[in-house]
KEMAR-836933 format. One line per 8 residues: number of its first residue (from 1); their letters; for each residue x, y, z of C-alpha. Coordinates in steps of 0.25 Angstrom, whole numbers. Last residue first. Example, Ala and Ser with C-alpha at 12.3 -4.5 7.8 and 13.67 -1.06 7.14 Angstrom:
# KEMAR-836933
2) SA) 55,-4,29 | 49,-18,31 $
//
This chain:
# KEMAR-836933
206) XXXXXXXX) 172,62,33 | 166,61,46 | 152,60,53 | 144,53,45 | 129,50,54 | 125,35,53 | 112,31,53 | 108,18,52 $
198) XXXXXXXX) 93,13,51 | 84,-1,54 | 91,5,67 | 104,12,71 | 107,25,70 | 118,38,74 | 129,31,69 | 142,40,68 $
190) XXXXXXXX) 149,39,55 | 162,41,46 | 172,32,56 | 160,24,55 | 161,21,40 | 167,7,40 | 159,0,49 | 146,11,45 $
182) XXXXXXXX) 146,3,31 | 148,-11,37 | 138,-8,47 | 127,-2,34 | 131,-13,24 | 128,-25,36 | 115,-19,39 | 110,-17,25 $
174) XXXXXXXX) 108,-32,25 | 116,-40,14 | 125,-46,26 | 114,-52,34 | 111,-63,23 | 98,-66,24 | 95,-51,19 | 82,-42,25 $
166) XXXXXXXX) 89,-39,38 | 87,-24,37 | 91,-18,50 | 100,-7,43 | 90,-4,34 | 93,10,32 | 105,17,32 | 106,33,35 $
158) XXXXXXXX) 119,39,34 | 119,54,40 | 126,67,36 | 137,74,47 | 148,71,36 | 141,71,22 | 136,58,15 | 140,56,1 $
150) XXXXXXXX) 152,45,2 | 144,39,13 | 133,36,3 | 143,27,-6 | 148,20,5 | 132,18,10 | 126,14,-2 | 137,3,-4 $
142) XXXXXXXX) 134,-3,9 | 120,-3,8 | 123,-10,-6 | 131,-20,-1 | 120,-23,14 | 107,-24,2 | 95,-19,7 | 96,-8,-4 $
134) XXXXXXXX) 93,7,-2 | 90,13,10 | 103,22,12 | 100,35,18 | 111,47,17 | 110,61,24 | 116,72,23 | 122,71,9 $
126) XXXXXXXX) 134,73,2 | 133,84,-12 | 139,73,-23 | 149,79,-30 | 161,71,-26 | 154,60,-17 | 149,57,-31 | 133,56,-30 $
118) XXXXXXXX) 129,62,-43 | 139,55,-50 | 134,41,-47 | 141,33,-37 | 129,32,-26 | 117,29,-38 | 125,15,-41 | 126,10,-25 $
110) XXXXXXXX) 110,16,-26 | 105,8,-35 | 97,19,-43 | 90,31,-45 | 92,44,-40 | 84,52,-35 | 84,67,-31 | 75,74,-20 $
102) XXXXXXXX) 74,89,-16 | 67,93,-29 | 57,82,-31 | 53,86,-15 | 37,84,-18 | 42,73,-28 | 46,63,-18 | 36,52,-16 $
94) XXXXXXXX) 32,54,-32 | 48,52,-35 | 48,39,-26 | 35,35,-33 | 41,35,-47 | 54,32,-41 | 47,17,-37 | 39,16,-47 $
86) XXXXXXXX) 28,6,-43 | 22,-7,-40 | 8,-13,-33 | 6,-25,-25 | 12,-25,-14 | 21,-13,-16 | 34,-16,-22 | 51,-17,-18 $
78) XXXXXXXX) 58,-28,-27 | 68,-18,-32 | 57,-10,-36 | 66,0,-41 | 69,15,-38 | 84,11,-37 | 86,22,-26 | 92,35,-22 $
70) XXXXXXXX) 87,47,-15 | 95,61,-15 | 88,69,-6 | 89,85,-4 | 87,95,6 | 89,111,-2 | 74,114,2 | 74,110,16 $
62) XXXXXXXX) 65,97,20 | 75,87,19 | 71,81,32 | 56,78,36 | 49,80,21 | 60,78,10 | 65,65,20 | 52,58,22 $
54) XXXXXXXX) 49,59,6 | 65,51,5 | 60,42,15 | 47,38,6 | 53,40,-5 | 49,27,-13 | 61,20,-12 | 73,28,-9 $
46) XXXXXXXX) 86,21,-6 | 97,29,-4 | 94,42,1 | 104,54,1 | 102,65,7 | 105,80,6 | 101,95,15 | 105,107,9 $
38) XXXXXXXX) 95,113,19 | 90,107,32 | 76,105,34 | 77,92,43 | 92,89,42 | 93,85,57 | 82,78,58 | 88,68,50 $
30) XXXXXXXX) 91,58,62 | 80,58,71 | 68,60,58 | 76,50,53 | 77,39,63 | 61,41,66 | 57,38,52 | 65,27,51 $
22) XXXXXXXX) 52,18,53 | 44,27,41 | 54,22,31 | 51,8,25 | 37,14,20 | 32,7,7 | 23,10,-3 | 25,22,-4 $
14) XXXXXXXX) 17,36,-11 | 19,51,-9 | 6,61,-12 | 9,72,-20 | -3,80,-23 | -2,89,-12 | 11,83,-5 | 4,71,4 $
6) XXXXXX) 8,66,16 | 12,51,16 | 8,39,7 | 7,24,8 | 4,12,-1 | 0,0,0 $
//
């Protein structure tokens, strides 16, 4: 079935899933500190339907100069309503078009979208904040995060998701494993401020 919130006017935002309600409270106590703050940047990785990146453009990034870059294969991938199918970016751009200026998208495995010339740690502006909520899988959660780390700015925050994800057999392909292994060798670089079904880590050197 599926579900809306508030409505802009005539634009009426459409899921069919909510994975992001529960973390709710860890954002709001950890990203209240950009609430409404210019020149604001984040990255997310792995988008979906929007539904996160929608509760970001209302409660965070809510100056005019804030901006989200959200990346994502905007496929299927297995993932479908009972019963009924869709356009994944077609419903990701409906969910955000109110803030169409203040959000780019970027199509793509994400481990591929990360080297591309737009995010060269040489001319890429670093961001804030970084979420990675892309792929279940423990190689490609370790890949996303040594390429986001290259973009994240000291001071600025590292949000995993699914870190109590134990959808795999084999323990080793879990998110969990790529998320210690990554903060193992990075913790001279971090400070870990979270541990739940999320990780935050806030960089706090070069």
């Amino acid at each position: 079935m599926e579900t809306t919130n508030q409505v802009y006017g005539q634009h009426q935002p459409v899921f069919g899933a909510d994975w992001f309600s529960p973390v709710i409270p860890v954002w709001e106590e950890f990203l209240g500190r950009y609430r409404g703050q210019p020149e604001v940047r984040m990255l997310e990785v792995g988008s979906y339907e929007g539904r996160s990146a929608l509760w970001l453009m209302e409660n965070i990034l809510t100056h005019e100069t804030a901006r989200l870059d959200c990346i994502d294969v905007f496929k299927e991938d297995g993932l479908k309503e009972a019963g009924s199918s869709f356009d994944i970016l077609e419903r990701f751009r409906h969910n955000l078009a109110p803030y169409a200026a203040k959000v780019a998208w970027h199509q793509g495995r994400s481990q591929a979208v990360l080297r591309r010339g737009e995010f060269s740690p040489e001319t890429c502006k670093k961001y804030d904040v970084i979420y990675i909520d892309g792929s279940h899988e423990a190689r490609d959660v370790l890949e996303d995060a040594v390429l986001a780390y290259r973009l994240l700015k000291v001071g600025g925050l590292l949000i995993f998701d699914d870190f109590e994800y134990v959808g795999w057999v084999e323990g080793f392909r879990n998110p969990k494993t790529a998320i210690l292994s990554f903060f193992g060798v990075y913790k001279q670089q971090f400070k870990l401020l979270h541990k739940s079904r999320q990780f935050v880590l806030e960089r706090i050197r070069e």
